[in-house]
N, C-alpha and C positions, 0 to 999 in steps of 0.2 A: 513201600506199602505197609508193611511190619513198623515202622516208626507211625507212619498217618496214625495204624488201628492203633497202635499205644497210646497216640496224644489223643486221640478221642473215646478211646476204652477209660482212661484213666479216671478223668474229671467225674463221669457219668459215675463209675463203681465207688471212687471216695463219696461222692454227693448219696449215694443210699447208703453208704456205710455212717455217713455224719447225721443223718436223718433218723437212723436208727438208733443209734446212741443217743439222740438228741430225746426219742420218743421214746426208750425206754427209764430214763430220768425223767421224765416227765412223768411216768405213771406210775413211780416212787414219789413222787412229788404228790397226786392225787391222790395214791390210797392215803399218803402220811394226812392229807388236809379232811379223808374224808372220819378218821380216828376221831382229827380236833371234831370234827363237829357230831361226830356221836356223842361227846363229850359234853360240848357246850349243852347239846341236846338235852340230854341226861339230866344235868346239873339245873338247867332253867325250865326243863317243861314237867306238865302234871298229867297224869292219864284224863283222857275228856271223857270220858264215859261218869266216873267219879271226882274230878276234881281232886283228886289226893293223889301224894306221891305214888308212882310206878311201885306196885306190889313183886314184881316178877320180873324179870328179862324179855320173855318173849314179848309181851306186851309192849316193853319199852319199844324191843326193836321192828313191832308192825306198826306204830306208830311211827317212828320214826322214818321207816321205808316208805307211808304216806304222805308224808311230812317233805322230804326231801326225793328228789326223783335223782335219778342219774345219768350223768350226760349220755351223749352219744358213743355207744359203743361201748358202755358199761352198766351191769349190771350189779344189784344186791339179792341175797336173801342167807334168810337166818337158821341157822339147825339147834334142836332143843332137844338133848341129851339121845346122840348122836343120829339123830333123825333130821330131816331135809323140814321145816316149817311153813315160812311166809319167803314170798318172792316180791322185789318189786314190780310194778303194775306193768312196765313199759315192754315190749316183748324185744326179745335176745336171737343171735342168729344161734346159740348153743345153751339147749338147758341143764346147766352140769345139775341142780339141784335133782334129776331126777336119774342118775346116775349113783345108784345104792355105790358103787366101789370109789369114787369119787368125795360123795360126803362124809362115806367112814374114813378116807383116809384126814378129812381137813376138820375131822372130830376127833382123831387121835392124836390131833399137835398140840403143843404143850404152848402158851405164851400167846402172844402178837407175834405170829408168822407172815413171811411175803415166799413167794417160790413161784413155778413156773407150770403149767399144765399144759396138756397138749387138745387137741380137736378136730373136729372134720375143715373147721374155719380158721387154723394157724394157730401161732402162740396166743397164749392167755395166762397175763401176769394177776397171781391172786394175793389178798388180804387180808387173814381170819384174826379179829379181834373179839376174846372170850369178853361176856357182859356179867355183872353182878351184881346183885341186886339184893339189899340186905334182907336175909327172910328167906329169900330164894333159893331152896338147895339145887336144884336144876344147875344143869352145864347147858350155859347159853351163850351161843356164838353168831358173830356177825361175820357175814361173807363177801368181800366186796372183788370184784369179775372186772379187769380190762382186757379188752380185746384187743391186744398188740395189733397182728397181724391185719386186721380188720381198717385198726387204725394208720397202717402203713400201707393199704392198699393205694391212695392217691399218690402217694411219692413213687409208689412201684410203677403207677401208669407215666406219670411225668417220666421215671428212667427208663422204660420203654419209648415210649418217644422220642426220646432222646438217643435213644442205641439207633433207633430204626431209622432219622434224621442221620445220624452218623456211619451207617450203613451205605444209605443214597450220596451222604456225600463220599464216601471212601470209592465208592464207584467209580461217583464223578471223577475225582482227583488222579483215578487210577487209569482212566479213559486219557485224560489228558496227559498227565504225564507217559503214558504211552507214547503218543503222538508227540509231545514235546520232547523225551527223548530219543525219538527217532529222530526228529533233526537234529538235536546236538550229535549225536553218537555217527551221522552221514561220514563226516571231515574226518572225525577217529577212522574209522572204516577204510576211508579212504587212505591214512594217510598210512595204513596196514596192507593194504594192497602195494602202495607205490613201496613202501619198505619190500616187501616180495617179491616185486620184478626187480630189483636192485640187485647186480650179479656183480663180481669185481673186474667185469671187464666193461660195466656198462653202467656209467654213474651219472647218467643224463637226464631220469627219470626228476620231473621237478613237480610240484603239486599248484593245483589252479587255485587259487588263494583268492577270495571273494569277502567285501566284509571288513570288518575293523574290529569283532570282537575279538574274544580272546581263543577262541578256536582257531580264530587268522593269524592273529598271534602264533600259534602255535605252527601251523604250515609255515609260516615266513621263516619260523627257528626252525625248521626240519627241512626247509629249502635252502637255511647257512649253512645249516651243519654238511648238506650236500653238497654243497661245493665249497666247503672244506677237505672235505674226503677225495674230491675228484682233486684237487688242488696240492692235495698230500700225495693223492697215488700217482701221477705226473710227477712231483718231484720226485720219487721215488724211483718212478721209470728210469725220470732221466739221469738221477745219482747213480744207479745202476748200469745205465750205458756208459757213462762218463767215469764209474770205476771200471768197468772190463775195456775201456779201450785204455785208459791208463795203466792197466797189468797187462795189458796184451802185448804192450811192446817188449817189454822184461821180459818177459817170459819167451816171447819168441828169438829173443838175442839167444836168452839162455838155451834153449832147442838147439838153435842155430849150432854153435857153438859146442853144445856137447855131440851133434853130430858128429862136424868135423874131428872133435878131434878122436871118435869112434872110428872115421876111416882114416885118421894116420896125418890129417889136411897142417895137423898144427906141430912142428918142430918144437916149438916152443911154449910146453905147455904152462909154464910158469906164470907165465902170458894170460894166458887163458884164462887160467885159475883165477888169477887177479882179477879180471874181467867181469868173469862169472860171478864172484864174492861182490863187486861193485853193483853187480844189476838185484844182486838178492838183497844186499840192502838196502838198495832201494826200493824195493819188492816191499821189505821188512817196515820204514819208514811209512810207506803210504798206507799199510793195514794199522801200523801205530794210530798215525793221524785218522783212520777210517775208524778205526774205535774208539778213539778219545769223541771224537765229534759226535758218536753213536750215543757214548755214554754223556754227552751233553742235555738229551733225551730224558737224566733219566733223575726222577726227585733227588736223589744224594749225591748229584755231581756237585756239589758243592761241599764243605766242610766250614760253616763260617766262625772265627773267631777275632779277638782281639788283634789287629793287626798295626802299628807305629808306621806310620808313613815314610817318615825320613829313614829307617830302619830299612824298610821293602826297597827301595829307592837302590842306596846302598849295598845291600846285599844283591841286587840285582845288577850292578854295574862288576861288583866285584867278579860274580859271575859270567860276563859276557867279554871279560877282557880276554877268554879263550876263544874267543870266536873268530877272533883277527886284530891283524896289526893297526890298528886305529887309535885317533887321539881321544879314549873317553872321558868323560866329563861330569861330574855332578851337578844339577842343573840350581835352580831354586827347589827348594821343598818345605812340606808343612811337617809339622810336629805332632799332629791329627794321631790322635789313635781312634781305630773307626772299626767297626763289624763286618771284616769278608773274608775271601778267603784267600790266604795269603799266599797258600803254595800255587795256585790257580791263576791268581794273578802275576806273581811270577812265571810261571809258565806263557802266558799271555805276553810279558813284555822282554822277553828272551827269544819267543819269536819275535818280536818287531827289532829288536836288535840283531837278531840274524837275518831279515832282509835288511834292515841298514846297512851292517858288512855286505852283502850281495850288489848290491846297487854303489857302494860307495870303494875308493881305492886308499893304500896306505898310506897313514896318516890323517886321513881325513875327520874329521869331530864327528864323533855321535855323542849325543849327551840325554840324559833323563833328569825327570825331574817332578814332581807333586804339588796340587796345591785343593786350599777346600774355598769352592766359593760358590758363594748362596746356597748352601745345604749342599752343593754337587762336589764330587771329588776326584781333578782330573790329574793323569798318568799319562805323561808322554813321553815319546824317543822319537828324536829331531836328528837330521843327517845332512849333508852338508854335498848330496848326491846331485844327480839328475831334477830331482822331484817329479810329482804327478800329477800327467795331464789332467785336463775340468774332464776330459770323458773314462777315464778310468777311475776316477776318483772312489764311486760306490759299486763298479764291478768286481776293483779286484779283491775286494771280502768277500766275493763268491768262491766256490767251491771249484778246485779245478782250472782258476784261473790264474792267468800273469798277465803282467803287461810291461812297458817297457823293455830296454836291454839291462843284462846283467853289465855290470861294469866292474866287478872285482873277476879277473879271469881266472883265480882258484874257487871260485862259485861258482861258473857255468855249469850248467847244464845239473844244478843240485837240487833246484827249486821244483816241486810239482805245486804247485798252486793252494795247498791246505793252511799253510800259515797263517794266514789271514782271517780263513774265516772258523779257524780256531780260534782267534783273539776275537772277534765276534763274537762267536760263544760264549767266550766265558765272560764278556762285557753283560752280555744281555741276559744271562745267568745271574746276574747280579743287578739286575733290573735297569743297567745303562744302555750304552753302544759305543758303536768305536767308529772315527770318521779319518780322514788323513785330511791335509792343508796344508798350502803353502807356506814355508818357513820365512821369518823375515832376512834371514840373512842368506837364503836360497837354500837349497833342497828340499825335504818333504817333513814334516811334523803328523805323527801320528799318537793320536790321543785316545784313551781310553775316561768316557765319561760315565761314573757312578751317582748312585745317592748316596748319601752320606749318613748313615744312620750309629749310632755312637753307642758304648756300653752301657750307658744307665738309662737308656730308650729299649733296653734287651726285652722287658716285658713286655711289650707293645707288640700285640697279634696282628695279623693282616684283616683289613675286610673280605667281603665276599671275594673268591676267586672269579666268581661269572661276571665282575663286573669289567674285566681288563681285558685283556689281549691272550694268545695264546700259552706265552710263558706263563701268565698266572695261571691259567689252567692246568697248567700242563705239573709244573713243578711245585706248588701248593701244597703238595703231599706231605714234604717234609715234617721234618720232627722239633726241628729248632724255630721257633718265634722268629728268632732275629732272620733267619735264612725264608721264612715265609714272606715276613713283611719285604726284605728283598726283591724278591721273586716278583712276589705283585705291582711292586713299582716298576720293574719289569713289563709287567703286561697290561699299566697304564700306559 
C-alpha cells in the first residue's frame, strides 16, 4: 500500500511542482515584456490632451495604463513621489496601492526591481520600473502586480483531483488486494500448519496440492522434501538397528567371556585374551568403517588433486600385495592425469582387493588396471574367484551386507559387510559409481566409474546444486571448484 501511495503521491506533487516553476518564469517573462512596452510606449506616443511630448511621468504612466489594460490576474498603477497615484481600470482581488506600508516600501527601491509580496490571495510577483521624463523632477514609478497564487489556482484544483481520484483508487487496490492476498497467502498458511504437526516420529503429514501455479509448485517441493526426510529417517532407523545387532554380538562374546574367566571357568587364559583382542577389533574395525561412511556425509570428505592414473594403479598393487598370497598383476592402464582424490580412491580399491583375497585362494590373479573413455575414468580389480551372482550384484554395496562364501579360509569370518559400500561412497563422492560384472575369463570384475575432469578445466565452477540429485546438494559446499563441479556430476 505504501509503494501504491508513492506511485501515485509522486507524479501528482512533481506535476505542481513543474507547474510552478513553469508559472513563475512565466511572470518574469511578463513583467520583462510589460518594461518593453512602456518603452515602446514612451518613445512612440504623444499626450492626447496636447498633442506634444509627455511633459511629466505621471501623465505618461495614466495614459499608458489606458492605453494598455492587463491581463487576467494582473494588475498596474503608478506612485508619484512616494505616494500610491493612478490604478488601472480593471478591478484586482488585492489593492496593494492603498496599502500606505506597501507603496513606501516599492518607493524606497532603487532601479528596476522584481521581488515577492505576500496577501490575503497568496503570492504576488511584483515589477517597479522608475519613469523619467525630461523636465520632470518628480520620482515616478510604475508598478506592475502578478497574481502568482491566483494564477496557480486551476493547476491546484486539477492536483486535487487527482490526489482525491488517487485516493479512491488506493482504496480500491487496497480492497482487493486484501482479498487477493488472502488467497495466495491460504497454501503458505497451510503449508505452516502442516510443517507444525510434523513431529520426528511422524512424517506422514503430506499437503493437498490443487492447481499448477506456483504455490502448487511449491506444496509439490515441500511434499519431496517430506519424503525425503521420512526416507532419510527410515534409513537412519534402520542403520541404527543394523549397527547395534552388528556390535551386539562382540560385545556379548566379550561379556561372555570376561565372565567366565571372573569365576575361574578358563585355565587358559592366554586363550581368552587372544579371543577377546580378536572381537575388540573387530569392534574397533566396524566403528572405523561407521565413521569413515559418516564422514562420507560430510563437504570435505574429499581432498581433490592432481592424480596420474598409471601412478594410483601401481601404487595400489604395490600395496595389496600384503594382503595375501595371490598372483597380482598390472592390468592395462592410462597415462591420464585427472582431478580426484587420490588417497580416497586408494582406499576405495584396497578394499576391493581385500574382498578379492576373501573370496579367492593362493595363487590366484587379481589384477587392476585404468583406462579413460569418453570423458569417464574407469578403475577396476578383476579376480579369478567365484564371481557374483545377477541377484547380489547391487545388494552387496549395501551396508551390512554379504553374499556369497568366503573361500580364502584365512578370511573367514573377517568380512562385516562395509567394504563395499565404502567404495560406493567414495565413487559417488566423486560423482560416479561403482558396479561389479562378470569377468571374461571368470570370477567377478569390479569397477569404479568416474568423470574425468582434467587440471586446466580446474576453473570451471559447478552449476546450480538444485538441479541434480542428492550428492550435489549435499556436498556442493566445498571449497575447491574442481571438488564442486565433481560433486555435481555426482548428483546428475
Amino acid at each position: 500500500m505504501l509503494l501504491v501511495s508513492a506511485a501515485l503521491a509522486a507524479p501528482t506533487i512533481g506535476i505542481t511542482v513543474v507547474w510552478q516553476a513553469q508559472l513563475d518564469s512565466q511572470m518574469d517573462e511578463q513583467l520583462q515584456l510589460e518594461v518593453e512596452k512602456l518603452r515602446r510606449f514612451a518613445r512612440a506616443s504623444t499626450d492626447s490632451t496636447t498633442g506634444q511630448p509627455f511633459r511629466d511621468g505621471a501623465s505618461l504612466l495614466t495614459q499608458f495604463m489606458t492605453v494598455h489594460l492587463p491581463r487576467r490576474e494582473e494588475t498596474f498603477f503608478s506612485i508619484v513621489d512616494g505616494k500610491a497615484d493612478r490604478r488601472s481600470p480593471a478591478p484586482v482581488p488585492h489593492y496593494f496601492d492603498r496599502d500606505p506600508a506597501v507603496v513606501e516600501k516599492l518607493a524606497s527601491l532603487r532601479g528596476t526591481t522584481v521581488g515577492w509580496l505576500d496577501s490575503p490571495v497568496g503570492k504576488v510577483r511584483y515589477g517597479v520600473v522608475p519613469v523619467r521624463v525630461a523636465g520632470d523632477p518628480k520620482d515616478v514609478r510604475l508598478v506592475v502586480l502578478e497574481f502568482r497564487d491566483r494564477q496557480l489556482s486551476e493547476e491546484r484544483r486539477v492536483a486535487k483531483m487527482l490526489i482525491a481520484t488517487a485516493v479512491v483508487a488506493l482504496v480500491c487496490a487496497g480492497l482487493a488486494s486484501w482479498l487477493v492476498a488472502g488467497r495466495i497467502l491460504a497454501p503458505i498458511r497451510l503449508v505452516r500448519q502442516t510443517a507444525a504437526r510434523i513431529g520426528e516420529s511422524d512424517l506422514t503429514q503430506r499437503l493437498d496440492v490443487q492447481g499448477d501455479d506456483d504455490v502448487a509448485a511449491l506444496a509439490h517441493t515441500f511434499n519431496h522434501m517430506l519424503d525425503r526426510l521420512e526416507r532419510a529417517f527410515t534409513t537412519q532407523r534402520r542403520f541404527l538397528d543394523e549397527v547395534g545387532h552388528e556390535l551386539r554380538t562382540p560385545i556379548t562374546v566379550v561379556r561372555g567371556h570376561l565372565e567366565l574367566m571372573e569365576d575361574g571357568g578358563f585355565d587358559e587364559q592366554t586363550g581368552t585374551r587372544t579371543l577377546l583382542v580378536d572381537e575388540l577389533d573387530r569392534m574397533s574395525r566396524i566403528v572405523d568403517d561407521l565413521m569413515l561412511l559418516a564422514k562420507a556425509e560430510r563437504p570435505d570428505f574429499l581432498t581433490v588433486g592432481e592424480t596420474n592414473l598409471t601412478d594410483l594403479i601401481v601404487d595400489v598393487v604395490a600395496k595389496a600385495r600384503a594382503l595375501g598370497n595371490r598372483h597380482w598383476r598390472v592390468a592395462a592402464v592410462s597415462e591420464a592425469t585427472v582431478l580426484v582424490d587420490g588417497q580416497r580412491l586408494t582406499q576405495g580399491l584396497i578394499q576391493l582387493a581385500a574382498n578379492a583375497v576373501r573370496h579367492t585362494l593362493d595363487g590366484d590373479l587379481i589384477e587392476m588396471g585404468s583406462a579413460v573413455q569418453e570423458g569417464r575414468v574407469l578403475l577396476w580389480v578383476r579376480d579369478t574367484g567365484l564371481g557374483v551372482g545377477p541377484v547380489d550384484r547391487d545388494r552387496i554395496f549395501g551396508r551390512f551386507v554379504q553374499a556369497g562364501r568366503v573361500t580364502s579360509p584365512a578370511q573367514a569370518g573377517t568380512g562385516i559387510g562395509l567394504g563395499l559400500a565404502i567404495v560406493r561412497e567414495i565413487a559417488e563422492a566423486h560423482g560416479g559409481t561403482a558396479w561389479v560384472e562378470d569377468a571374461e575369463t571368470g570370477g567377478a570384475r569390479f569397477v569404479l566409474d568416474l568423470p574425468a575432469f582434467y587440471p586446466w578445466q580446474r576453473g570451471h565452477h559447478a552449476p546450480d546444486p538444485d538441479s541434480g540429485g542428492r550428492s550435489g546438494n549435499r556436498l556442493l559446499r566445498g571449497k575447491r571448484p574442481a571438488q564442486q563441479w565433481l560433486r555435481h556430476r555426482r548428483g546428475r
